[in-house]
N, C-alpha and C positions, 0 to 999 in steps of 0.2 A: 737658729735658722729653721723653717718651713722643714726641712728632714729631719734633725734634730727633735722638733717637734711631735711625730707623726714616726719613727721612734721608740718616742718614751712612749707613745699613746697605746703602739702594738706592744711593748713590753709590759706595760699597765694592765692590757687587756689579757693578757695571755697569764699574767699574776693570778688576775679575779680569776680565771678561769679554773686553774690549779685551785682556789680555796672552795669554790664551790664543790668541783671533783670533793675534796677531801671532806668537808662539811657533808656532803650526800653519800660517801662512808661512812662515813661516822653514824650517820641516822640507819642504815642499814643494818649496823649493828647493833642498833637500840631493841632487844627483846621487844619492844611493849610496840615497835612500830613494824614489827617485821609482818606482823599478820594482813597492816592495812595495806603495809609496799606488797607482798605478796597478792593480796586483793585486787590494786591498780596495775597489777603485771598482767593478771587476767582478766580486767577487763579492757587491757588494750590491744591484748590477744584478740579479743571478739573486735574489737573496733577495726583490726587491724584487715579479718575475716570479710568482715561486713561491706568492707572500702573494697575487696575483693570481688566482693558478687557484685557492687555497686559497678564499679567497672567493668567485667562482663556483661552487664546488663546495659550499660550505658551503648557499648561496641554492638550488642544484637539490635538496640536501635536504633544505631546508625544504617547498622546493613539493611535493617526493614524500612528505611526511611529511603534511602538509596533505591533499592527495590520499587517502592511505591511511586518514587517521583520515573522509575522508567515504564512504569505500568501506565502511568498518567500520559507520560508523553506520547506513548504506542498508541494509547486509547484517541485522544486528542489526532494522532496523525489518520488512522483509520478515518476519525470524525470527520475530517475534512476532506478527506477524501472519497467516503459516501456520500458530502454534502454536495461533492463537485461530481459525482455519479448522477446524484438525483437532478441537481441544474442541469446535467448536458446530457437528458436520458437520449439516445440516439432516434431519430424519428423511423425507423427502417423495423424497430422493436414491433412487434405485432400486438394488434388491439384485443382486449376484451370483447367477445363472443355471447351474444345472446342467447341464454339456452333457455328450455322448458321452462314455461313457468308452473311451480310447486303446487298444488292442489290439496285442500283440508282433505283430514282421512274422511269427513261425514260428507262428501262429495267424492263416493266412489263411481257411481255412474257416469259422472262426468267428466273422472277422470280416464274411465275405461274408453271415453270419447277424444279425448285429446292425446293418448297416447299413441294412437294407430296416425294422428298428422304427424306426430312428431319422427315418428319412423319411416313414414314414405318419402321425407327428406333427406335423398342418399349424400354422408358428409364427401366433400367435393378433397379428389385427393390432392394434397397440398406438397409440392417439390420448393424443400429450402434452397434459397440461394445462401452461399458461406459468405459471409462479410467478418473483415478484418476486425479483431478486437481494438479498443483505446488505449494508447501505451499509460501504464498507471505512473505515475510520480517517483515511485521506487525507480522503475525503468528507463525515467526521464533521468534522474540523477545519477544512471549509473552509464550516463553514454559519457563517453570522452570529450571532453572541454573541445577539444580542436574539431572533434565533427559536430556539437551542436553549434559551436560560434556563437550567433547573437539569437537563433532559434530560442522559441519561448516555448512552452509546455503543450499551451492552447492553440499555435501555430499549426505546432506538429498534429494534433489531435482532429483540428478541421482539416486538412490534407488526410487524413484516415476517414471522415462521415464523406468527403465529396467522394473519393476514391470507392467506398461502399455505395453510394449515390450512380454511379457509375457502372457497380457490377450489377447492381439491380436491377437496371434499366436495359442492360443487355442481354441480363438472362431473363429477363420478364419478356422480350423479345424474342429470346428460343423457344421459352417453354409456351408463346402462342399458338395457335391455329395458324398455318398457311393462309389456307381462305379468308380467314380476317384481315390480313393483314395487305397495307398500302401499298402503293409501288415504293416510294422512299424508306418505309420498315422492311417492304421483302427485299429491298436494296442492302440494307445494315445487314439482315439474318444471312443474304448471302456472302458480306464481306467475314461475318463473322466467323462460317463455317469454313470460307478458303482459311481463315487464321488457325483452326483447330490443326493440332497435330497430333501424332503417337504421343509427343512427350506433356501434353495437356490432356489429353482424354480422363476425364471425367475428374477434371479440373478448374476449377473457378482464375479464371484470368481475364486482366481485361490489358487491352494497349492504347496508346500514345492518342492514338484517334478516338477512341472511345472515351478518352480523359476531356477533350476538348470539343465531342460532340453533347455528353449530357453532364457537364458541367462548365463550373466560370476560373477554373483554376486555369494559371498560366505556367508553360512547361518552360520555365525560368530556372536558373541557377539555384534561387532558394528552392523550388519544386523537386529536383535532382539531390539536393543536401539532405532534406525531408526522408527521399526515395533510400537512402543513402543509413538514414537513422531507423527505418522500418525495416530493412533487412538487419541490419544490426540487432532490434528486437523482434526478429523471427516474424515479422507480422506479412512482409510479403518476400516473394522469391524471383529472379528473374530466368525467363527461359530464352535463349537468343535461336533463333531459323530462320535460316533465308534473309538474315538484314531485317527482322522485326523482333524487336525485345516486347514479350510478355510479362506484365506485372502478374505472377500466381499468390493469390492469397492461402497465405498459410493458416 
């Protein structure tokens, strides 16, 4: 029978096995063979060694290989997200400034001419308005499922440039002259001023009116969800008086 078989095959095998045993005694204690066994003992000592450092070394470049592919991917995330800086630079960013032009030192006379224009032009002093930063990709991913919903990255990020769009436009309105300005602008700078309070003073805020006078966003459901995910990433704040909520940019 098939076990019967299989068996004699294990008992057969376990025979040979025993004669070799015995046979590779035997040669062990052959004087004339003992120097070469002894020989092959040591060099599978070093083989043994060798498969050792092989091994460590194989395991350090695993971890440097691991290493490298997370450097890569960090580098690559950065990349795309300077690439996505530089496509959506914000228009609100201030332009390059022409200044003096450089004069050869072998035209000193000339230059002792051009520097007295350059200094009778007093620089005009310039009041920032604070606009809201772009929430980065990191900050996109770290809002909660349930408040971003169907919201997309680029969504949220153009509700941040009109929103800035908007405090621009109100405080480029403060920081006017009176006398320049229209009956409809001195109409805004006076709604603007009933909106200041103690708790906005020398605070950048804009509201609800202001959203829908110098922009084309619609104060819709998703507009509030948006509203909803910039206070979540610190980017605006709201101040409530009198039944008017103030967007304050943080």
């Amino acid at each position: 029978s098939p076990d019967l078989q299989n068996l004699c095959f294990h008992i057969n095998a376990k025979v040979s096995s025993i004669k070799k045993c015995i046979l590779l005694r035997n040669i062990g204690e052959d004087e004339r063979r003992k120097a070469a066994l002894h020989k092959i003992g040591n060099e599978v000592i070093l083989i043994h060694e060798l498969l050792n450092q092989m091994e460590t070394e194989v395991k350090q470049q695993e971890k440097l290989k691991d290493l490298l592919k997370d450097i890569q991917k960090a580098a690559e995330r950065d990349q795309n997200e300077a690439q996505h800086l530089f496509e959506h630079i914000p228009p609100y960013l201030p332009k390059p400034t022409q200044s003096c032009t450089m004069v050869p030192a072998g035209k000193q006379e000339q230059t002792k001419a051009v520097q007295p224009q350059c200094a009778k032009k007093p620089a005009k002093e310039t009041k920032l308005i604070k606009q809201a930063a772009l929430i980065t990709m990191e900050e996109f991913e770290s809002v909660p499922a349930y408040m971003k919903g169907r919201l997309t990255y680029d969504q949220i990020n153009a509700v941040v440039l009109e929103m800035n769009k908007a405090v621009a436009a109100k405080y480029k309105i403060l920081y006017q002259p009176l006398k320049s300005m229209s009956v409809p602008v001195r109409n805004l700078y006076d709604r603007f001023m009933e909106e200041e309070t103690k708790d906005t003073r020398g605070l950048f805020f804009i509201v609800e009116a202001d959203i829908k006078e110098f922009t084309q966003l619609k104060l819709d459901k998703r507009f509030h969800s948006i509203l909803n995910i910039l206070r979540h990433c610190q980017r605006v704040r709201e101040v409530r008086s009198s039944g008017l909520v103030r967007y304050v940019i943080c």
